[in-house]
Structure formats: structure tokens, C-alpha cells
VOSE-972413 format. One record per residue: chain; x, y, z of N, C-alpha, C, O in turn; residue number from 1. Coordinates in nm, 3 decimals, decimal comma. Example, Ala and Ser with C-alpha at 12.3 -4.5 7.8 and 13.67 -1.06 7.14 Angstrom:
2
 c      nu      nv      nw     cau     cav     caw      cu      cv      cw      ou      ov      ow   k
 A   1,319  -0,569   0,780   1,230  -0,450   0,780   1,320  -0,330   0,780   1,424  -0,332   0,846   1
 A   1,285  -0,225   0,708   1,367  -0,106   0,714   1,290   0,003   0,787   1,341   0,114   0,804   2
end
This chain:
123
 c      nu      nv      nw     cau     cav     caw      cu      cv      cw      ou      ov      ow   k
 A  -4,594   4,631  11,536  -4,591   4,774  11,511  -4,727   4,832  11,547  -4,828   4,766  11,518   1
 A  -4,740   4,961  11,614  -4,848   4,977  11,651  -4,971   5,064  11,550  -4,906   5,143  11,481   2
 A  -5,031   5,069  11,537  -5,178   5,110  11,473  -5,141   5,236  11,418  -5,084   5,292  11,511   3
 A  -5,141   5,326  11,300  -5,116   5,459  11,298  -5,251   5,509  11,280  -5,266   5,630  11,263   4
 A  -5,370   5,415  11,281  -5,515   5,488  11,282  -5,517   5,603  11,359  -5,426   5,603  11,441   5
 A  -5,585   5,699  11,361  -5,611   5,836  11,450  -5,750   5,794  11,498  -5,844   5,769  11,422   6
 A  -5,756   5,785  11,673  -5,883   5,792  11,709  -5,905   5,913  11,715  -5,810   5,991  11,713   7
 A  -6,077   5,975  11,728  -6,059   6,116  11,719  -6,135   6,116  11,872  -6,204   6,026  11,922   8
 A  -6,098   6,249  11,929  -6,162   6,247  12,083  -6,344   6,257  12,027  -6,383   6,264  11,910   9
 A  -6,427   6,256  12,153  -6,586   6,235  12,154  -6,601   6,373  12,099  -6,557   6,478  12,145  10
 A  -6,699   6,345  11,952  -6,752   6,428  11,930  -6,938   6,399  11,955  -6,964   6,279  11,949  11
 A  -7,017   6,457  11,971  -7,170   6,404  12,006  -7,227   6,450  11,891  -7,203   6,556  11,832  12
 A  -7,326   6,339  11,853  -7,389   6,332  11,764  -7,429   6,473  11,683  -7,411   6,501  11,565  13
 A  -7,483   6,541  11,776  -7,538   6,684  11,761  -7,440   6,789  11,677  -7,446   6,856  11,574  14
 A  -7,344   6,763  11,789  -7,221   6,841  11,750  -7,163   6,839  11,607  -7,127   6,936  11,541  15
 A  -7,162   6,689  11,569  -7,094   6,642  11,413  -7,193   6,715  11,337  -7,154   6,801  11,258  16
 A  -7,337   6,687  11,351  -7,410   6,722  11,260  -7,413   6,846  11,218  -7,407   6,877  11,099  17
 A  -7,424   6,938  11,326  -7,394   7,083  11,341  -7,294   7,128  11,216  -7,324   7,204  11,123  18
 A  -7,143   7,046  11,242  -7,034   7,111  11,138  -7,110   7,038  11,040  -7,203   7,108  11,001  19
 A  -7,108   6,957  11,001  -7,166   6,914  10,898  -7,251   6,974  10,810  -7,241   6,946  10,690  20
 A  -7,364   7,080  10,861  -7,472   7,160  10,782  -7,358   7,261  10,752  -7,360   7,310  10,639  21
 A  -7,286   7,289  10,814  -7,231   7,413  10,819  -7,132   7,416  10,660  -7,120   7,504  10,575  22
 A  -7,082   7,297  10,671  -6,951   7,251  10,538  -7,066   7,225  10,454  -7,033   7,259  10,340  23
 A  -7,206   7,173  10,455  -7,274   7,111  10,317  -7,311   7,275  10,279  -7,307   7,292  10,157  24
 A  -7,341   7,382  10,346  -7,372   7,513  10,330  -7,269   7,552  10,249  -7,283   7,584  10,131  25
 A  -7,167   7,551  10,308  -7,024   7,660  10,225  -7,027   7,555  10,103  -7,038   7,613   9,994  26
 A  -7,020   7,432  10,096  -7,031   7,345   9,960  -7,091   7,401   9,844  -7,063   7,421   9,725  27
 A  -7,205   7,422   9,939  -7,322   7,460   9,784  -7,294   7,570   9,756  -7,272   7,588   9,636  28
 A  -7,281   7,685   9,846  -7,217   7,848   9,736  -7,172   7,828   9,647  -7,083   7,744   9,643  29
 A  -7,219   7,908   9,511  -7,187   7,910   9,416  -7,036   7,965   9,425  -6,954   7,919   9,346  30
 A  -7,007   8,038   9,495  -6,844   8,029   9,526  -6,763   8,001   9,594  -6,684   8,071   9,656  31
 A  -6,781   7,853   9,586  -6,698   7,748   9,678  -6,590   7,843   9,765  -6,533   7,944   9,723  32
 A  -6,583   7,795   9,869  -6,399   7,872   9,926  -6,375   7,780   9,966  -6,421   7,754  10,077  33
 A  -6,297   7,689   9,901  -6,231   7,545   9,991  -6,132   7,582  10,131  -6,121   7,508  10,228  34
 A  -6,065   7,711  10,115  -5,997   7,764  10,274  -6,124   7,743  10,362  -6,114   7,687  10,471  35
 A  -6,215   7,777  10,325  -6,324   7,841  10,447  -6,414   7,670  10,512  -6,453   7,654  10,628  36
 A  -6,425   7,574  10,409  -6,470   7,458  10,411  -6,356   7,408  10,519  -6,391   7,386  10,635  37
 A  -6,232   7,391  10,482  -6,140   7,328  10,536  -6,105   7,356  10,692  -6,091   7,268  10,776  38
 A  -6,091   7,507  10,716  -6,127   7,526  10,857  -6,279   7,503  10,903  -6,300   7,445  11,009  39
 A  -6,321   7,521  10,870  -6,488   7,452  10,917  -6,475   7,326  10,941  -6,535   7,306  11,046  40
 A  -6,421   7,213  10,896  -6,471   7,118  10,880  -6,267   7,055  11,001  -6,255   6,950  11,064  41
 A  -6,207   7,115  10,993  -6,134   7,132  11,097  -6,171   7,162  11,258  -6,080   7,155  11,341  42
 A  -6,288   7,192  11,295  -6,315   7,187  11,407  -6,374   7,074  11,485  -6,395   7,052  11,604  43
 A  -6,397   7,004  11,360  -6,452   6,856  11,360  -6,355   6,711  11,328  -6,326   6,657  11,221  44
 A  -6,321   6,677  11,466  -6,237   6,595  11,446  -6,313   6,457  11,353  -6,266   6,414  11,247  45
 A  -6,401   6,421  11,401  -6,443   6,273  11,299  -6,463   6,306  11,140  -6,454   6,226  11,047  46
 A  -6,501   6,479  11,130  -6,526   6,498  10,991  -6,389   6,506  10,905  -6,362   6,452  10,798  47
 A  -6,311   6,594  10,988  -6,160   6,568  10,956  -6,123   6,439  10,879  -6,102   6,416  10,760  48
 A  -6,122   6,366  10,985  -6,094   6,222  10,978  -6,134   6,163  10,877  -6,065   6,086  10,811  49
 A  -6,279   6,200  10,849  -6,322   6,108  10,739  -6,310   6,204  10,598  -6,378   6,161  10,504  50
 A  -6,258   6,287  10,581  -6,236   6,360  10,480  -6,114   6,307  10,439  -6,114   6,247  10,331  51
 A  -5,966   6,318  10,528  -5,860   6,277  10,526  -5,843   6,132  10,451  -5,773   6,110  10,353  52
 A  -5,917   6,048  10,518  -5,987   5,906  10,475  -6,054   5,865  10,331  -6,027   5,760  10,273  53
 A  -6,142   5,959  10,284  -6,168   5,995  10,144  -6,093   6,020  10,044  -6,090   5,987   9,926  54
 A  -5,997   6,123  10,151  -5,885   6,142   9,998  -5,777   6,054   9,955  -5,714   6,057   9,849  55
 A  -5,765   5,975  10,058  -5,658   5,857  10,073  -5,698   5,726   9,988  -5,635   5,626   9,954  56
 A  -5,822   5,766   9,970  -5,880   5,613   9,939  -5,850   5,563   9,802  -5,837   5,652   9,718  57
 A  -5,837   5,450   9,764  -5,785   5,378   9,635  -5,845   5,490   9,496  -5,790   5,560   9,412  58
 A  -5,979   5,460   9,530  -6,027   5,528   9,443  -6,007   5,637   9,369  -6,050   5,635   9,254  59
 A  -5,933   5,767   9,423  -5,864   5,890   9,341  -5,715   5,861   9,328  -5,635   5,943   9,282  60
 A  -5,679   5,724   9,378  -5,522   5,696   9,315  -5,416   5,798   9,344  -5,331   5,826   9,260  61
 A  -5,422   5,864   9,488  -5,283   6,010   9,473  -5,200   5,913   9,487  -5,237   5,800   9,519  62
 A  -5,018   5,960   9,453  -4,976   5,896   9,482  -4,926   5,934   9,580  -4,838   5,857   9,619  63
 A  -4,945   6,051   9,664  -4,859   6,092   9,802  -5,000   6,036   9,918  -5,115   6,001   9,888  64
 A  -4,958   6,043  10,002  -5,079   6,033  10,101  -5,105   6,196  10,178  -5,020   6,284  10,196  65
 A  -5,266   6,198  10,217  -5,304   6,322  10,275  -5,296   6,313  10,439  -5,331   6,233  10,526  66
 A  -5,232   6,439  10,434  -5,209   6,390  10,592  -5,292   6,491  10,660  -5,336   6,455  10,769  67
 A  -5,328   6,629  10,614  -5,405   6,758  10,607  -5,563   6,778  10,557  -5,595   6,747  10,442  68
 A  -5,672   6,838  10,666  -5,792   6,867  10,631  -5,804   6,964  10,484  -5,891   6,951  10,397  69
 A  -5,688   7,064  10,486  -5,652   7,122  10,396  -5,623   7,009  10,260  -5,705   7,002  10,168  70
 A  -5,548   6,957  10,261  -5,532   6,915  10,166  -5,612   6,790  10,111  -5,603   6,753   9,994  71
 A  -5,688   6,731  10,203  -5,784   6,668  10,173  -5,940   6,735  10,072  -5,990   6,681   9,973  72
 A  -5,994   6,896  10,159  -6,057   6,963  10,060  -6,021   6,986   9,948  -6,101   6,977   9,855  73
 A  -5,877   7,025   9,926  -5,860   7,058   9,791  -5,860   6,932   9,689  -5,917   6,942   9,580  74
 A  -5,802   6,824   9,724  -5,815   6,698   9,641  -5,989   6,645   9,621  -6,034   6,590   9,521  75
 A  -6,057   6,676   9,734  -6,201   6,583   9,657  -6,278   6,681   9,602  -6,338   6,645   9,501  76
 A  -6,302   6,844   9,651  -6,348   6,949   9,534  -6,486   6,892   9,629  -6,521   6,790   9,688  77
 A  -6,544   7,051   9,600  -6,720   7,061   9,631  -6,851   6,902   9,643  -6,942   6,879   9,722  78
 A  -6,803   6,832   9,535  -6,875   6,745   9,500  -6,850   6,620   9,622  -6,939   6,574   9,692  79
 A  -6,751   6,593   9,625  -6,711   6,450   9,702  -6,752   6,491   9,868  -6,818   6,421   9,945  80
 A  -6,686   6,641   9,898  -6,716   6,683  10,027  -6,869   6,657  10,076  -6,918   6,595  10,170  81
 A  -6,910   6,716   9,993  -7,123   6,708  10,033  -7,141   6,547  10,000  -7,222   6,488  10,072  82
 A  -7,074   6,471   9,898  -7,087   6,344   9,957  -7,052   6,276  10,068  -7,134   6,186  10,087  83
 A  -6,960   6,277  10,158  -6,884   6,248  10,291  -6,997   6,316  10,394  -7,043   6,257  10,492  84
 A  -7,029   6,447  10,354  -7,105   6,512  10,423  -7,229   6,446  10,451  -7,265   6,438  10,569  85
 A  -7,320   6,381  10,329  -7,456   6,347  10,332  -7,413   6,192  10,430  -7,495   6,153  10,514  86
 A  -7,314   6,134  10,415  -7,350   6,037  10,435  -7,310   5,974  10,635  -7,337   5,878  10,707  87
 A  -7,231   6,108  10,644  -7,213   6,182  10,802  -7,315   6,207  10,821  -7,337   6,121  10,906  88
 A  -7,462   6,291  10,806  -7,541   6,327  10,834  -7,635   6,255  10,829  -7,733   6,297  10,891  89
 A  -7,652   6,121  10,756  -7,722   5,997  10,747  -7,707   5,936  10,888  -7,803   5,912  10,962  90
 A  -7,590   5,915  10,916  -7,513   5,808  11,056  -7,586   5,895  11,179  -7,673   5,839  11,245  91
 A  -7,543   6,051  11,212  -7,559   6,119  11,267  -7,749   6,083  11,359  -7,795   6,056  11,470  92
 A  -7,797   6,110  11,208  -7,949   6,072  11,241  -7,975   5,969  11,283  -8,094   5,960  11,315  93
 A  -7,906   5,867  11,301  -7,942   5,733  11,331  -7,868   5,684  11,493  -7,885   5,583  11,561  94
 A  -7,789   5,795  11,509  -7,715   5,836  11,664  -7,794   5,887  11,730  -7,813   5,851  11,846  95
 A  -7,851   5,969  11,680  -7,940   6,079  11,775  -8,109   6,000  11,802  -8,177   6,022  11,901  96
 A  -8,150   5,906  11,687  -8,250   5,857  11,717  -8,224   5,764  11,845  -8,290   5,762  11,949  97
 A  -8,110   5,685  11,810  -8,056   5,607  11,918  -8,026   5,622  12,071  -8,036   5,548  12,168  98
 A  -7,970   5,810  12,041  -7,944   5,833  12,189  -8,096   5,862  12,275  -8,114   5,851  12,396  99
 A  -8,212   5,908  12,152  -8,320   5,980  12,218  -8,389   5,852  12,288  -8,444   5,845  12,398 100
 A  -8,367   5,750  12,188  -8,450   5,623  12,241  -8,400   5,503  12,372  -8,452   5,400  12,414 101
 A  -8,249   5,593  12,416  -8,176   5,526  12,537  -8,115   5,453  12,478  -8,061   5,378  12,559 102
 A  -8,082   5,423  12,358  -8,002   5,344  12,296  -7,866   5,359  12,299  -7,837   5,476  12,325 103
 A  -7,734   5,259  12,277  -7,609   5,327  12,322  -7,577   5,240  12,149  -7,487   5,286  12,079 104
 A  -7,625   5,170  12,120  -7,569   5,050  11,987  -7,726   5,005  11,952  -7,829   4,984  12,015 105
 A  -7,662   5,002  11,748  -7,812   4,901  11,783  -7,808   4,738  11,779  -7,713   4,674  11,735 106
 A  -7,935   4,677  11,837  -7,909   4,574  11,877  -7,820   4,430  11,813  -7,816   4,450  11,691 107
 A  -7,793   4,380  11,824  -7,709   4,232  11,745  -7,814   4,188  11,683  -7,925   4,163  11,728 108
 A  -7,752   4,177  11,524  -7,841   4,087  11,457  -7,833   3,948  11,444  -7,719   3,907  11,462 109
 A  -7,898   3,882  11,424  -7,872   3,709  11,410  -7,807   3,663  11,341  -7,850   3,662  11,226 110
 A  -7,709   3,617  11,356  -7,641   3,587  11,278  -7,642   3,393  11,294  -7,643   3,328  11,398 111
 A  -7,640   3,341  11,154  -7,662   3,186  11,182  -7,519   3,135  11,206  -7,414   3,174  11,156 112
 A  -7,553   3,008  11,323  -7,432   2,942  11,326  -7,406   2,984  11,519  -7,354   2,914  11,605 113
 A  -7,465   3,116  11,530  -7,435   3,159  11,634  -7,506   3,153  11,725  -7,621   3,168  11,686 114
 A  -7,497   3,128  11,900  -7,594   3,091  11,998  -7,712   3,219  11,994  -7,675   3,335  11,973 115
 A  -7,817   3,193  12,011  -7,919   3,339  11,998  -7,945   3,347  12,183  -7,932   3,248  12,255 116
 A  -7,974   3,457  12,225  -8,006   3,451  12,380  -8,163   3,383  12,362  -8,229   3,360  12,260 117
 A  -8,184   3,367  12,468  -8,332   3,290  12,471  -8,454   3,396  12,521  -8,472   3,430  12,638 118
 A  -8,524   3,433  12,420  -8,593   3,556  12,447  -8,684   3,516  12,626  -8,738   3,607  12,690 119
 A  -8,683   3,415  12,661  -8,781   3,406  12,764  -8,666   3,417  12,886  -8,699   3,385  13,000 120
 A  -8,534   3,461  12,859  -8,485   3,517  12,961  -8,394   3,384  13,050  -8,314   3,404  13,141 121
 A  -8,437   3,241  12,992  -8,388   3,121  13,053  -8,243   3,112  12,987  -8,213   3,157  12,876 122
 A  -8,163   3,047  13,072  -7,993   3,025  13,047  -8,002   2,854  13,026  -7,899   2,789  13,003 123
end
């Protein structure tokens, strides 16, 4: 059976971060508008995604599943959102350092058990 994961098309680092200030902004108003969060954070497919993903998760126990950005804001409320948010904007920074430094991944760590390349470049 095949995968029902949702890949989301390329969003760039910049770009995520961008919605991202934008939803941790409407968060903090003292008068939340979860409509206004939810389309905001709808233009952003990975934020989508990982909102959707949040609300699904074991941890708040729904028993229906979220299939909606909409209905994902309304289930985690101001608080959980700026958490998803901070921790998007954590990754984000660590993309953009990556892309500035020509980086595409960061490098493989060592793992024991496993062949290491031979730093002097010999096979």
C-alpha cells in the first residue's frame, strides 16, 4: 500500500522563516485570531504540514484525525503553535547557515562499527 505521507513542494529556507515570524506575530496578539493564523500559516506548505502533524500526534489523543490547517490551529491554541513555530525557526537557521556556507547537508557523523573515509583521501 502506498505511503499517505504528504511531501510538501520546495519551500526555501528564507521563505519558511518568513511565514513563520509572521504566525509567531499573530500568536502573540493579545487577540489571538486563529482564522487569520490558519490562513497565514496556509501559505506555507511545510508549516502546514507540521502543524497538521502536531495535532495528530499521540500526545493530545483526538480521536478523529486532522486533515485541515484550520483545524489543526484550532486544536493546539496560541501556545503549541509558537511552539512548532520556535522550533521551525530553530531548523530554518541552521538551513540558511548551511546554504550561506555552500552546504547542501550537514556532514555524516561517525558512527562506530562503520567504515570512516580516510581523511588523507587514500581508498
Amino acid at each position: 500500500m502506498p505511503s499517505r505521507e504528504i511531501h510538501p513542494p520546495h519551500e526555501s529556507p528564507w521563505e519558511l522563516a518568513a511565514r513563520c515570524r509572521e504566525v509567531s506575530r499573530l500568536s502573540d496578539d493579545s487577540e489571538v485570531d486563529l482564522q487569520q493564523i490558519a490562513r497565514c500559516a496556509q501559505e506555507s506548505p511545510v508549516l502546514a504540514q507540521r502543524l497538521i502533524r502536531r495535532a495528530n500526534s499521540a500526545s493530545l489523543g483526538l480521536r478523529n484525525r486532522v486533515s485541515e490547517v484550520g483545524q489543526a490551529v484550532t486544536v493546539l491554541g496560541a501556545d503549541r503553535i509558537r511552539s512548532v513555530v520556535e522550533q521551525l525557526l530553530q531548523e530554518t537557521a541552521r538551513l540558511q547557515r548551511l546554504s550561506q556556507a555552500g552546504l547542501t547537508a550537514p556532514p555524516p557523523q561517525a558512527q562506530p562499527g562503520l567504515p570512516q573515509p580516510d581523511p588523507s583521501g587514500a581508498s
